[in-house]
Every structure is written in C-alpha cells, then in structure tokens.
N, C-alpha and C positions, 0 to 999 in steps of 0.2 A: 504494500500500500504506500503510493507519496505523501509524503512528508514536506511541510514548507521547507523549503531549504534556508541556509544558513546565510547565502554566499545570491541571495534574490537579488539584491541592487545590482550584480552585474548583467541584468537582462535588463536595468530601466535607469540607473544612473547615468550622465552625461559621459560620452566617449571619451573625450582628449582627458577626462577627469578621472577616471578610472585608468587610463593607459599611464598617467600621471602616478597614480597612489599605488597601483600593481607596479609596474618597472622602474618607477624610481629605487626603493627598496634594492630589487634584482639587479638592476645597474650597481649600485652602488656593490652589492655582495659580489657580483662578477669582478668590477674591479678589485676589491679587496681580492678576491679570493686567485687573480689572476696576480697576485702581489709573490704569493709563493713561489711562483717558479720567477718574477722577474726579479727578483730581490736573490735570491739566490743564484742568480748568476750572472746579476751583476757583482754578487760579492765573490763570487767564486771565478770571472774572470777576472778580476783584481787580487786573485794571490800573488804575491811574488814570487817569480821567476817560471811558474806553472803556468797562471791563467789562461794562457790563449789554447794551452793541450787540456786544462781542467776543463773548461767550455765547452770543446769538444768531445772533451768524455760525457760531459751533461745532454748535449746537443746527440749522442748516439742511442743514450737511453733512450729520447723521447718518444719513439716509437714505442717502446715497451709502456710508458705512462699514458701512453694513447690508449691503446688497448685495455687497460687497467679502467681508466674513465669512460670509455666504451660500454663496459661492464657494468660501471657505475649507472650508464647513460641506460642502459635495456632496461633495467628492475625501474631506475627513477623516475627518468620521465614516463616510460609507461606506466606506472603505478600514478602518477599521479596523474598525465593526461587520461585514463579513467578513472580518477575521482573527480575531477571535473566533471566530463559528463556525466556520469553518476549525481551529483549536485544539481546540473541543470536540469533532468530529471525526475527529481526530487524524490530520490533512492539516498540517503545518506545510510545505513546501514551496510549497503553491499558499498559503498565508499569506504569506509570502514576495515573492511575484508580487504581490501585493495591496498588498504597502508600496511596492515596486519602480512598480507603473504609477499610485499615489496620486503619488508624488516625480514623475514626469514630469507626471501632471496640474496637479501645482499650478506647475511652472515656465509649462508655455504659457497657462494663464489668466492668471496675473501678468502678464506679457508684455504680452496684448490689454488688459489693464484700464489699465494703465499708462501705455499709448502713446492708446487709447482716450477715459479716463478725463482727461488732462489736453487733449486735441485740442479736447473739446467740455464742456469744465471751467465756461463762465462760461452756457453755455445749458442747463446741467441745472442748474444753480444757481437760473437764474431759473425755470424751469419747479419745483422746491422751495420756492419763496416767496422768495427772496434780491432786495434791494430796493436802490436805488443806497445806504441808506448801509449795509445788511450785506455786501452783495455784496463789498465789498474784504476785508474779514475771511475771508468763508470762505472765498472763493480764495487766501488767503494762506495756507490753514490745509492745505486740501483737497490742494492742489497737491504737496508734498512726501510726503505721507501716501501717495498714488497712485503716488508713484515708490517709495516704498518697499513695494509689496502683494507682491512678492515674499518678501521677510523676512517680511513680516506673512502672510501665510499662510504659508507653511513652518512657523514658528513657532507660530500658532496652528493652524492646519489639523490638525495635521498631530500634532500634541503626544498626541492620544487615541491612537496608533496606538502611542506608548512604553507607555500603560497594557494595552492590549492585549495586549502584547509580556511582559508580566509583571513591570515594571517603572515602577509609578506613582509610586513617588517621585522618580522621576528628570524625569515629566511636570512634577511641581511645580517642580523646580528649575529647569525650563525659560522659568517663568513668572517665579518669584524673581527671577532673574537678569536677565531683560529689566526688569519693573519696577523694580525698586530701581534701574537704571541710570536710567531714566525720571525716576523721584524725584530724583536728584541732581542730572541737567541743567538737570529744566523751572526750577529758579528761578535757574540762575547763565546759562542763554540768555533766558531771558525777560527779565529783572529787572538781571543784572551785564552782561549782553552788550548787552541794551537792545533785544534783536533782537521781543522782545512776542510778539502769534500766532505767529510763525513760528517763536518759541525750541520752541514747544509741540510744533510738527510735527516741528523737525529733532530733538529729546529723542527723541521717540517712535520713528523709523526709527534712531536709530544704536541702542536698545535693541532692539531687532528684530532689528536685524541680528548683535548679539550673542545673542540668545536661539538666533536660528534655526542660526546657527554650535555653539552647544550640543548641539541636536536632531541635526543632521545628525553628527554626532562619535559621536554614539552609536549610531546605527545605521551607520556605515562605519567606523569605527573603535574602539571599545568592545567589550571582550571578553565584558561581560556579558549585552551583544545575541543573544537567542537568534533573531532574526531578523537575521544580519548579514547587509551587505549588499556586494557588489564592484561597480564600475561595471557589469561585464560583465552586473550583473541588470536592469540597466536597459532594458530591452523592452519598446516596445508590443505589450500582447495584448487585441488590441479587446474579445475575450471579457469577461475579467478587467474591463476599464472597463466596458463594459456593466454589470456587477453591481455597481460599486461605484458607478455614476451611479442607478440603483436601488433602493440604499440611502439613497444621500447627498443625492435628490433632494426627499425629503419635508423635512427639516432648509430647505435653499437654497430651496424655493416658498415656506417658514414667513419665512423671512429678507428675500425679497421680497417677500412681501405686507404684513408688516412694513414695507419702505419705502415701498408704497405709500398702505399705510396713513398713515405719518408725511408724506406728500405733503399727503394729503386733510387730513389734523394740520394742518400747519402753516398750509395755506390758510385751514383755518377760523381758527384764529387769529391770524390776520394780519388776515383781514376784520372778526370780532367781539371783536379784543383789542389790537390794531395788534403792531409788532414786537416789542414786551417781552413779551406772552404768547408768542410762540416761545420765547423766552428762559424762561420760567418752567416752560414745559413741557421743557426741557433741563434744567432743574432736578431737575422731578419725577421725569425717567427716571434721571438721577443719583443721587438720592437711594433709588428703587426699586431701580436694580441695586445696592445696597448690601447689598438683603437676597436677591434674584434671583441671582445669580450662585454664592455659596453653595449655592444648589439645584443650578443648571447641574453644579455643580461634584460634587454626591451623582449625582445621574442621569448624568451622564458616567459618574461612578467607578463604578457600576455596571452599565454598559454591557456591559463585557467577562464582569463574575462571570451577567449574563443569557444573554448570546449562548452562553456555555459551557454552561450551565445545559440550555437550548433543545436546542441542537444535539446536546447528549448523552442526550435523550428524558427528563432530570431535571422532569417538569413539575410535581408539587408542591411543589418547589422553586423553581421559578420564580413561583409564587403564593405563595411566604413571601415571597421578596428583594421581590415588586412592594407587600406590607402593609408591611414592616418600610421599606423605602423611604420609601412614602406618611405612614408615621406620623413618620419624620424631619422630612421637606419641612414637615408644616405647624406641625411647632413653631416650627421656621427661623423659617414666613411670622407667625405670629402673634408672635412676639417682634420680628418688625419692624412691624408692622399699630403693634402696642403704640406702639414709638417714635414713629410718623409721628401717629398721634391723641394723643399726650400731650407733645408737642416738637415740632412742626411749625416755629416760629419758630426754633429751636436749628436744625433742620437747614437750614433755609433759608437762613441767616446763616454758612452754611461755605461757601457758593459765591456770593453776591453780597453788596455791600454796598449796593447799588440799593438806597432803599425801595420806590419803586412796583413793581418788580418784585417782593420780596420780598411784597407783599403779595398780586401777583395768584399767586403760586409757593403760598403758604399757604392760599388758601382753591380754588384747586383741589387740591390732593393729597390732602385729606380727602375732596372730592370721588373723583375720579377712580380713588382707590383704596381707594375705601369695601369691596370684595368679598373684598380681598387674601389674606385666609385662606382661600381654597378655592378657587383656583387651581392649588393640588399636584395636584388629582386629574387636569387637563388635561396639565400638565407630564408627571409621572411615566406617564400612559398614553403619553405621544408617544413619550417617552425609550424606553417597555419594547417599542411597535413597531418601532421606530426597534432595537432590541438583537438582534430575533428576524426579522431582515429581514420585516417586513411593513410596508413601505416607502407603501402605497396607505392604511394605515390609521391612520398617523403624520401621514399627509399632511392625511386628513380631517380631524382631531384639532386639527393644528397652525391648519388655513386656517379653519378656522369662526369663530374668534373673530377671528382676520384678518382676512379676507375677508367670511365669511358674513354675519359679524355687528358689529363695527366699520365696517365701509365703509357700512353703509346707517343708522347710529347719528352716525357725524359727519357723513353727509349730509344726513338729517331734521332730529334736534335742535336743532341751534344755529339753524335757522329759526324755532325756535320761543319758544327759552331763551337765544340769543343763545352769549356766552361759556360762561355756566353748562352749555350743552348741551353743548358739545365736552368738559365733565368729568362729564358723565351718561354717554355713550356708553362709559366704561368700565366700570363694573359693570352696566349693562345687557348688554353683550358678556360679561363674564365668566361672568357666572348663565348666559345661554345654553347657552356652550363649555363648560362647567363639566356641567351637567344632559346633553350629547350625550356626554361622553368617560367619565360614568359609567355610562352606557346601554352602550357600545359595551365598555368592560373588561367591564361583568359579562356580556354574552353570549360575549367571547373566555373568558374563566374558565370557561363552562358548556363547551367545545368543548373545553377542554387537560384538563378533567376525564376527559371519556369519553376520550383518548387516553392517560388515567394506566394505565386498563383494556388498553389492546388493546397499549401501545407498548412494549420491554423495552428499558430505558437501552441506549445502547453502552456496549461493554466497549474500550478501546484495547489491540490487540494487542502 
C-alpha cells in the first residue's frame, strides 16, 4: 500500500531550487571528497628526490582504484537510484530493503577485493605498466588503500543513498569529514612521521574509516533517518539485489572500462613517453577532476529530484531538471576549459616540481582536453538514465567513449603521432561520445513527450 512519501516537494517545489539544495551539498562532498586523491599527490609528488617516480607509482595504481569505486558505484548508486523511485512511488518500505541489501553488498565485495586485491597486488601492477623502479611505490601505496575498500566504499558507495533518503546535507558532511581528516594527516605521516607513500595510504583509510562511521550513525542511529534502519533489516532479498545490480551496473562497466582504458593509457605511454609521461598523465586526470567532480557532484545531487520526478509520471518535468542540469554542467566545464588553456604551467606546478615532467604534463593537457566543454551533454544523459532506471542506456552512453571509442584511438594513434597520439585520442573520443549521447537524449525526449499525453502523474494516497 503507498504511503505519503517523505521526499513529496520534489514533485512540486520550484526546479533551479531544489537542483540548488540537492547539488549544492553533493558538489560541495564531491569536491571534498575529490580532495583525497588531489592532496595526496600533490604531497606525494613533492617528496624529495622521488616525487616525479612516487606520482607515477600513484598514477599506475589508478586503474586499480577505479575498479574499486566501480564496485562502490554498482551497490551505491543502484541502491539508491531505486530508493528514489521507490519514494516517488510512495513505497518507502521496499526503499528500505534497498539500503538494507546495498549495506550487505558493499560489506562482501570489500571482503573479496581486499583479500583478492593485495594476494595478487605486485602482478596487476605489472600487467598496468608498473616497472622495477615504480613498482615499489605503488605497492607501497596500493596495499593499504585495499585493506581499507571496506571504509572506502561504505563511505563512498554508499553516501548517495543519504541524499536519497532526503537528506543531502548530511551526504556532504560525510565527505567533509573524511577529507579534512585526510588533509591533516597526509603531511604530519608523510613528511613529520617520515613514513613518504605510505603516510598517503594510511591518511587516506583512517579518514574513511571515520567518514564511513558517520554514514553508518545515520542510518542506525539518527532520528532524522526517514529510512532507519535495525540490524534485524539486514536480509538478503536476491530480488531486491537483482534491481539494484541493474541499476548500478551501467555506473561499474563505465568505471571498468575506465580502467581498462587507463591500462591501454599507460602502456602507450610508457612505450612512447617512458615512465614520466604516466606520471604526467596522473597529473592531467588530477588537475581534470578539479573541474569533473563538481559535475559528478550536480548529476549525483540530482539523481534523487529525477528518479522522483520519473517515477511519479512528472515527465515534463523531468525534461526541465535534464536542460537546467545541462546548462549548469557546462558552465562548471568551461570555467575550467578557461583555467587549463590560460594557466597550464600554474596548475602543473601544484603537483610536481619535476621539470621534465612538468613539461611533458603541459603540453598534453591542452592537448588531451582540447573538447572539454561538451562533454556535459555525455555526462548529464548517463546520470538522467542512470536516475530513471534505464540502466542499458547509461551503459551505452557511458562505454562508447570508453570502450567504443578511446580503446581503438590509443590503439591507432600513437603508431602514428607517437606521444602526441595518446593526447589526440581524447577529443577524438569525446566528439564521438558526445554526437551518440545527443542522438540518443533527443529521441528519449520525443518518447516521454507522447507519455506526457497518455500518463496521469500519481497521486500518493
């Protein structure tokens, strides 16, 4: 039987005002929580006499942390993109269910990854490019990170499913708190402990582990929890994972193909740049998620005001939140496009004090992300599938620039262009991804049209 929902105003409150009070939150947690890895390596390519080979051993991991937040990505966002619609339905019990068997999924992947992950830690290294002298760095780095994927998903994974819950400030604070702990450690273990990479790793997991102790207080303990929760809910309901592996699996293919991608990455530049262009290219993605993450962090936050939206037959509404979205995202991108083409050397100069590396880090980034302003349109379509459980069309969306189209751009080019190639192959891949995901929004648009006609919102009893 429905139930009034908790989380009604996002079927009737004002749009820019709710994109406002959901994403701001999520912004703010994304950037924070994107503070992790930029803080650690800008401390960590400031070691002396290491940094520019320490970077690079951080910069080989990333693939492996991809995958990891991949994982995190399948249980999270699926679990909470159906409690949304669950919400706008006005089902909050089987919502419920949904947080309940997301909490169990992220404990037994932690688990496997953990025991998994450090078993055969020094032969996925090498099969990522990792060479006798990075190799000691990233295992140094890797290895603690893996023992803490527990904390690290719960905390991140898992964080969307408080905004869900109608409570996205509380998401941000989830992320505050872990980083700012992060920020204090990485220079008194790095630097006063003397401990180097590893000060980075063990920063990282005791902040996680306080993040994720947050999350979890809130939903078992917190009275403002409209989804609380008692051990007793703790059930497997194979059902229930089914739909939320459904949702969550478009996000986790996007995240592994990603690493695959950064495989084929690093290979090529390792052959046509030796080990500093890994390193440079650790740079670029650092200096990118400065402005990326931010978006993550709008398309997250309005994740839940879609799925509600959806689910309660609101579909011209759902076609303002997906323009008012889009038109955010690409101011985001272009105010950062701006910085990286007018300040290239400034940014590059906050995470290494290498020159050669600085140099080959600056003239790919202008490269590499020559297209960066029209990328919103890929993102935000992925996010609004990804909202409206249409899990198969998120998927396309996400793996084409992946997969489709990066994999066979760093495979061709650099036989041709050498180094230069492997910084063509990204807005060659973007223009593509970019021309498919706006093909594919505007025929979904023409189909939620005719159901504006035939559908009459629910009403919650």
């Amino acid at each position: 039987m429905s139930t009034i929902s908790p989380n009604a105003s996002l079927g009737e409150e004002k749009i820019s005002r709710l994109i406002f009070r959901y994403s701001v939150p999520a912004i703010i947690g994304q950037i924070v929580n994107m503070l992790y890895s930029v803080v650690d390596r800008i401390y960590i390519g400031n070691i002396p006499h290491v940094g520019g080979f320490a970077i690079t051993g951080v910069g080989i991991t990333m693939p492996i942390t991809m995958i990891v937040t991949g994982f995190g990505m399948l249980v999270g966002i699926g679990a909470a993109a159906n409690i949304s619609l669950s919400f706008g339905r006005g089902d909050q019990s089987r919502a419920k269910k949904y947080l309940a068997n997301g909490i169990l999924g992220i404990g037994v992947i932690s688990v496997l990854i953990a025991v998994l992950g450090n078993l055969f830690a020094p032969q996925i290294m090498r099969l990522f490019g990792a060479t006798d002298t990075t190799l000691p760095f990233a295992l140094t780095y890797l290895r603690p990170i893996l023992f803490g994927t527990l904390f690290n998903l719960t905390a991140f994974g898992l964080n969307g499913c408080i905004s869900s819950d109608g409570n996205p400030r509380r998401g941000m604070m989830t992320m505050i708190i872990g980083a700012t702990i992060n920020i204090i450690l990485d220079p008194i273990f790095i630097f006063v402990l003397d401990l180097g990479i590893a000060g980075a790793a063990y920063a990282t997991v005791l902040s996680q582990i306080a993040a994720s102790c947050w999350l979890l207080f809130y939903f078992f303990g917190s009275k403002k929890a409209n989804m609380r929760l008692h051990f007793s809910d703790l059930k497997v309901d194979f059902g229930i994972v089914k739909e939320i592996l459904a949702i969550g699996s478009a996000p986790f293919l996007m995240q592994v193909a990603s690493s695959m991608v950064q495989l084929l990455s690093n290979n090529a530049l390792l052959t046509y740049g030796g080990d500093l262009a890994i390193g440079a290219m650790a740079v670029i993605t650092s200096i990118c998620s400065v402005f990326i993450m931010p978006i993550f962090g709008l398309t997250h936050g309005t994740q839940p005001i879609l799925g509600y939206n959806f689910g309660a037959g609101n579909y011209d509404r759902v076609r303002q939140i997906y323009r008012q979205v889009l038109l955010w995202v690409t101011g985001i991108l272009l105010v950062g496009y701006a910085g990286i083409m007018l300040f290239p050397n400034a940014l590059v100069r906050c995470f290494s004090s290498d020159p050669a590396l600085s140099e080959i880090a600056v003239q790919g980034m202008r490269t590499y992300l020559f297209l960066l302003p029209l990328i919103g349109v890929q993102m935000v379509s992925s996010s609004y599938y990804q909202s409206v459980g249409k899990p198969v069309f998120a998927m396309v969306i996400g793996l084409t620039r992946q997969a489709l189209f990066l994999v066979p751009a760093f495979l061709i080019l650099p036989r041709f262009y050498g180094l230069s190639g492997v910084w063509y192959a990204g807005p060659v891949a973007d223009f593509l991804s970019v021309a498919l995901s706006a093909t594919l929004i505007s025929f979904e648009f023409k189909k939620i049209r005719k159901l504006e006609v035939t559908y009459e919102p629910a009403r919650a009893a």
